[in-house]
C-alpha positions as CSV (number, residue, x, y, z in Angstrom):
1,X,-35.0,38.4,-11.0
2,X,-32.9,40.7,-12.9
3,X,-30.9,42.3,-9.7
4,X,-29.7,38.6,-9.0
5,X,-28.0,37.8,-12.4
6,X,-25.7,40.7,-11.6
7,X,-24.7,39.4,-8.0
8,X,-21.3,37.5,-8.1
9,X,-19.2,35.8,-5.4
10,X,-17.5,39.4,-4.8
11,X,-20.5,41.4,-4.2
12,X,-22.1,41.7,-0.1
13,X,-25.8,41.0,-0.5
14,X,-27.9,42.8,1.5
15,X,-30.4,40.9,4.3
16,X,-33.8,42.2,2.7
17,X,-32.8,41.1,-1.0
18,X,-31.7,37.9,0.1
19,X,-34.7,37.1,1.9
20,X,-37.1,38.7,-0.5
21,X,-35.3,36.6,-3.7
22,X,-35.1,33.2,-1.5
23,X,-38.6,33.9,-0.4
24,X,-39.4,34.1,-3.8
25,X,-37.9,30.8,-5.0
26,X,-39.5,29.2,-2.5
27,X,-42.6,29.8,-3.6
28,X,-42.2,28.9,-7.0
29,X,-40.3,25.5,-5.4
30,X,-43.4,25.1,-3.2
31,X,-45.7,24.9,-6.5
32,X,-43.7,22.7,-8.2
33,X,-45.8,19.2,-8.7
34,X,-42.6,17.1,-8.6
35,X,-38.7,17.9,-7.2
36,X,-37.7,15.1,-9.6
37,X,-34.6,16.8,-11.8
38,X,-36.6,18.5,-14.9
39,X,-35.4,21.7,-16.6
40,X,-37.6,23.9,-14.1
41,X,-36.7,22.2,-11.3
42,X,-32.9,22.0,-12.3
43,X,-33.0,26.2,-12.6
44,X,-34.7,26.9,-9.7
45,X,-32.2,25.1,-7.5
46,X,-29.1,26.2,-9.1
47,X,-30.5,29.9,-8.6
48,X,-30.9,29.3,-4.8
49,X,-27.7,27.8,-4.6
50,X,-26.0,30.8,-6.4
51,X,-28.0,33.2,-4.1
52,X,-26.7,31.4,-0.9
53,X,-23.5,31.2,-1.1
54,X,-22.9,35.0,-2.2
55,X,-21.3,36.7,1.2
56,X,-24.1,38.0,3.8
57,X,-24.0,39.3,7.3
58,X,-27.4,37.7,7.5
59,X,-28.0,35.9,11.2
60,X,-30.7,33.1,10.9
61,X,-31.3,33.3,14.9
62,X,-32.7,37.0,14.1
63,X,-34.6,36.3,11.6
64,X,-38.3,36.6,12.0
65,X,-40.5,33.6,12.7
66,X,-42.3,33.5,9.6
67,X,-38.7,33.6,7.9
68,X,-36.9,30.5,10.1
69,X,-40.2,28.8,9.1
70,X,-39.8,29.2,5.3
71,X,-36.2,28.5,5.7
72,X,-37.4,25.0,7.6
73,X,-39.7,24.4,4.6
74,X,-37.2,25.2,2.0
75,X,-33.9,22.8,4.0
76,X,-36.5,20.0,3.5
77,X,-37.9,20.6,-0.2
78,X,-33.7,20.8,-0.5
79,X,-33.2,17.6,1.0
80,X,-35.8,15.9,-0.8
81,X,-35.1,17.7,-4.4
82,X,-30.9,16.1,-3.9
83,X,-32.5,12.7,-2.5
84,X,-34.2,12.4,-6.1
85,X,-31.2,13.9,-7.9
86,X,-28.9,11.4,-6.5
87,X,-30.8,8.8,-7.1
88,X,-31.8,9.3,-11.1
89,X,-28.1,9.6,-11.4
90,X,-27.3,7.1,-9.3
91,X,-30.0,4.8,-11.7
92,X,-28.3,5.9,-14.9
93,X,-24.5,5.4,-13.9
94,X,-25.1,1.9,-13.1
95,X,-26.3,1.4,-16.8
96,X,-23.7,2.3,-18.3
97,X,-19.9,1.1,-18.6
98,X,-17.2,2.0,-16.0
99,X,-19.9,4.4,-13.8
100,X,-17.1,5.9,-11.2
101,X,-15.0,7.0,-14.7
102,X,-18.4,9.6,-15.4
103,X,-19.1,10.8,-12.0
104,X,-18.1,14.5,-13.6
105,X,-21.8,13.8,-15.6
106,X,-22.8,14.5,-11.8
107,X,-23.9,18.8,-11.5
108,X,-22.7,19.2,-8.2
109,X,-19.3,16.5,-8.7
110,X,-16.4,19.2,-8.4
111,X,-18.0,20.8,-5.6
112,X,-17.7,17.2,-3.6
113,X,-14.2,16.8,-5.0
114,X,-14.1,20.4,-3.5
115,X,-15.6,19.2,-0.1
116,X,-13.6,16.3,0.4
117,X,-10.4,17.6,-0.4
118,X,-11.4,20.1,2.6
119,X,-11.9,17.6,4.7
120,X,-9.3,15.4,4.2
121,X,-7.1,18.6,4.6
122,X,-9.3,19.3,8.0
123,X,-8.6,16.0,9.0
124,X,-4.7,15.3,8.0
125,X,-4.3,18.9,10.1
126,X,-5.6,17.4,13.0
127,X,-3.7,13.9,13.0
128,X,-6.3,11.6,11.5
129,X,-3.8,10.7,8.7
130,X,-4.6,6.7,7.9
131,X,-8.2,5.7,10.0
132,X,-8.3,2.2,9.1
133,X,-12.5,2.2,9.9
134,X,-14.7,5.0,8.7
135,X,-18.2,5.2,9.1
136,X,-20.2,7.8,6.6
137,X,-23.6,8.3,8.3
138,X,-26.5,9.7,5.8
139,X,-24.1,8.0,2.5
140,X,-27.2,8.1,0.0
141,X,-27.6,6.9,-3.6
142,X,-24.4,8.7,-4.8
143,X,-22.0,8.2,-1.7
144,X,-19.6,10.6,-3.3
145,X,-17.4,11.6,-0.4
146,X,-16.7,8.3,0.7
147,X,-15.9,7.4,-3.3
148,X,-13.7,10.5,-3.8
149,X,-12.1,9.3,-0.2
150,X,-11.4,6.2,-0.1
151,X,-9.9,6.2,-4.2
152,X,-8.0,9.6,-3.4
153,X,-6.9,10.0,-0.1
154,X,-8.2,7.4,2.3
155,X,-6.7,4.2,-0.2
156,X,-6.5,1.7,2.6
157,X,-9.5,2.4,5.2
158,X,-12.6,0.4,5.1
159,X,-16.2,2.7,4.8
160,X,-19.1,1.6,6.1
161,X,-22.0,3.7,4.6
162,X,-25.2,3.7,6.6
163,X,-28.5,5.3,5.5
164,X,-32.0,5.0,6.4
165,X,-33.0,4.3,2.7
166,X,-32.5,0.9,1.4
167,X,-33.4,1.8,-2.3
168,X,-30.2,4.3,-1.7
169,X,-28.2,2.3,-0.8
170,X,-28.8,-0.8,-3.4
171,X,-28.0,2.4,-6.2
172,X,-25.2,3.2,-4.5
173,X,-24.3,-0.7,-4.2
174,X,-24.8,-1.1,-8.3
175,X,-22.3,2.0,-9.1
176,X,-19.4,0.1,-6.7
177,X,-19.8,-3.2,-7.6
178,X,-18.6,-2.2,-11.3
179,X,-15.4,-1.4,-10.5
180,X,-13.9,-5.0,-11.1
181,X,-10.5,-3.8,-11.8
182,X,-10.5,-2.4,-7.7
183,X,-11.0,-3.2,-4.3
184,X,-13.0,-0.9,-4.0
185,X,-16.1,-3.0,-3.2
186,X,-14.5,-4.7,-0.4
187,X,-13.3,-1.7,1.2
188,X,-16.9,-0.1,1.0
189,X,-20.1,-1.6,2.6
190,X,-23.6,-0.5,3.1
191,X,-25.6,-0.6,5.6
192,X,-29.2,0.1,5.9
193,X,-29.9,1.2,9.4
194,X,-30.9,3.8,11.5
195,X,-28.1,5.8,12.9
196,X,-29.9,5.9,16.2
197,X,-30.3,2.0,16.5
198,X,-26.1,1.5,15.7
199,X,-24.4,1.1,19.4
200,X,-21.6,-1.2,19.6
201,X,-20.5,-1.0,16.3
202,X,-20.4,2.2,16.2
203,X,-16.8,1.7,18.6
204,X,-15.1,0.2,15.7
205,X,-14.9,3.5,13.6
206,X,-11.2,6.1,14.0
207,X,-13.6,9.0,12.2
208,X,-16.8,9.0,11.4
209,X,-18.8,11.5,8.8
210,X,-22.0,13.0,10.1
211,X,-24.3,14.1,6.7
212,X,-25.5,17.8,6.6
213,X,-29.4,16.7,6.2
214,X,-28.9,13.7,8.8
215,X,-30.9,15.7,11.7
216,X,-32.9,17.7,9.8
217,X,-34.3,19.7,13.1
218,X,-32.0,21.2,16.0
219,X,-33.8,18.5,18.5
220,X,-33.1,15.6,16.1
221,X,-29.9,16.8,15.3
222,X,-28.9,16.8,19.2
223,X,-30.1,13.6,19.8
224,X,-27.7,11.5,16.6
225,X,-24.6,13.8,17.9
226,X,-25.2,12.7,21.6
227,X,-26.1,8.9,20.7
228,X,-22.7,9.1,18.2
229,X,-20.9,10.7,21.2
230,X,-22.1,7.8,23.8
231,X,-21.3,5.2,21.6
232,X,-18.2,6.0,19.5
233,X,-14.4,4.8,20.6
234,X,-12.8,7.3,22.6
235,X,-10.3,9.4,20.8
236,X,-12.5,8.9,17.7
237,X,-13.0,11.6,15.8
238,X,-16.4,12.4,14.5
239,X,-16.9,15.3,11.3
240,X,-20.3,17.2,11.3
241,X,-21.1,19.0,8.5
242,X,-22.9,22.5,9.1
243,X,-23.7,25.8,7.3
244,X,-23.2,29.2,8.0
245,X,-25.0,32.3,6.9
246,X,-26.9,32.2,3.3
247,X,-25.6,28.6,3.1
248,X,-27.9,27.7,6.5
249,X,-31.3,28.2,4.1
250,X,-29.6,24.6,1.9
251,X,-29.0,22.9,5.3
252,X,-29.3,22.7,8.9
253,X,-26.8,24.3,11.3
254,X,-24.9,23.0,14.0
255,X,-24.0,25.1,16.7
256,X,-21.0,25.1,19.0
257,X,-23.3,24.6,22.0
258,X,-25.1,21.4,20.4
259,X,-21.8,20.1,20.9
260,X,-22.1,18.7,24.5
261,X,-18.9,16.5,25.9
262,X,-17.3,17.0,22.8
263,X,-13.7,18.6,22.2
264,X,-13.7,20.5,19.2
265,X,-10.9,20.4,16.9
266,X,-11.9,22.4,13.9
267,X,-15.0,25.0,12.5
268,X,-14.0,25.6,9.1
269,X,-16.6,27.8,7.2
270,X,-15.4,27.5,3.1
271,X,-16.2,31.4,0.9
272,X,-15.9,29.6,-2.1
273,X,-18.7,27.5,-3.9
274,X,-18.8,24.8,-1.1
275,X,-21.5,24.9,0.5
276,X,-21.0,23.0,3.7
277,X,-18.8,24.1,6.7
278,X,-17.2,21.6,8.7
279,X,-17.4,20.9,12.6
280,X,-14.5,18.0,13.7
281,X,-14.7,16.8,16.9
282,X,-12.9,14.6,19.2
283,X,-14.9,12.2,22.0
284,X,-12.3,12.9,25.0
285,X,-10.2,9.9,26.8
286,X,-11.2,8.9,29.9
């Protein structure tokens, strides 16, 4: 891959090089007999992520078929590969003294630092300035937005973190529980649940945080935004994470008609090293 050490976050990548190299990586992801963090698997990734998030006129609806099902392949060897990630790290904080002092051991730390100081930004710009109730749907074993939140900008709101995974969230559980010298633990609870069987409770939340690989298909991404939408207070506000361009081969995108009875507030799409774009939406009075 020689022509892609030379690409920076300055140079326009053309659609047949991008393709070609991410076809490429897939392959050699495909092979791989583990995702589990290794040296090999470590490089492969950071290469992808390096490739996507160099500026591209590419349009994932044009793509060919055979292309939108590699990329579908590659979102979920993605989504596993972090899943994994997250939770070795997730294993190894918890062993050692004051964990949430060496999140920066985390790769991929200052781009969540990076992420949630955009959305808190995103959010702040749109009124939602002190939520006392936040839901984080899709929190996983390092629930690092709703840490990064609720000790640097949200300092009073309770976060409920749901995910489907209950090994997830008892490693997530062990790194919050250390902090004895906060209330951090009883600000932040975790819940292991389905999205799609929450109802009522989900009325309680001001904002709630919508995971990029929570939906991992367009159908099943439809459905949680419509069952969030039924069941969420009105006036609540409700942030979707998305992708755009190079970025939409990491995750899944949400598109501005998926977003039925919602008003939309905000489509942020970062050019930096963040990955994820943002979608906020507001659930309309009656």
């Amino acid at each position: 891959m020689a022509s892609f050490q030379n690409l920076n976050l300055e140079t326009q990548i053309s659609e047949n090089l991008l393709i070609t190299q991410i076809t490429q990586l897939h392959a050699s992801i495909s092979k791989l007999e583990s995702l589990k963090p290794s040296k090999q698997v470590n490089s492969l990734f950071t290469q992808l992520v390096k490739l996507c998030i160099l500026p591209s006129s590419i349009d994932i609806q044009a793509l060919p078929q055979e292309v939108k099902n590699m990329r579908e392949s590659l979102i979920n060897l993605c989504g596993q590969a972090e899943g994994l990630m997250e939770l070795e790290f997730s294993t190894f904080l918890a062993q050692i003294p004051k964990p949430l002092n060496n999140l920066t051991l985390f790769p991929y730390y200052g781009n969540y630092v990076k992420l949630a100081n955009m959305e808190h930004r995103i959010l702040k710009e749109n009124g939602v300035v002190h939520p006392k109730k936040v839901a984080f749907v899709g929190s996983g074993p390092m629930p690092l937005t709703s840490i990064i939140m609720a000790t640097h900008h949200l300092v009073s709101t309770h976060f409920d973190n749901y995910d489907i995974d209950e090994k997830a969230n008892e490693a997530a559980r062990r790194i919050v529980a250390t902090v004895t010298e906060s209330e951090l633990e009883k600000r932040m609870k975790f819940e292991t649940k389905d999205i799609m069987e929450v109802r009522e409770k989900l009325g309680e939340y001001d904002c709630i945080f919508l995971a990029a690989l929570v939906g991992m298909s367009r159908d099943a991404k439809v459905k949680i935004l419509g069952h969030l939408r039924k069941y969420m207070k009105e006036g609540g506000v409700l942030l979707v994470r998305s992708a755009k361009g190079a970025r939409a081969f990491l995750y899944p995108i949400v598109e501005e008609h998926d977003l039925v009875d919602f008003e939309v507030l905000t489509i942020f799409h970062p050019t930096n090293n963040v990955i994820n774009s943002v979608v906020l939406l507001r659930k309309p009075m009656i």
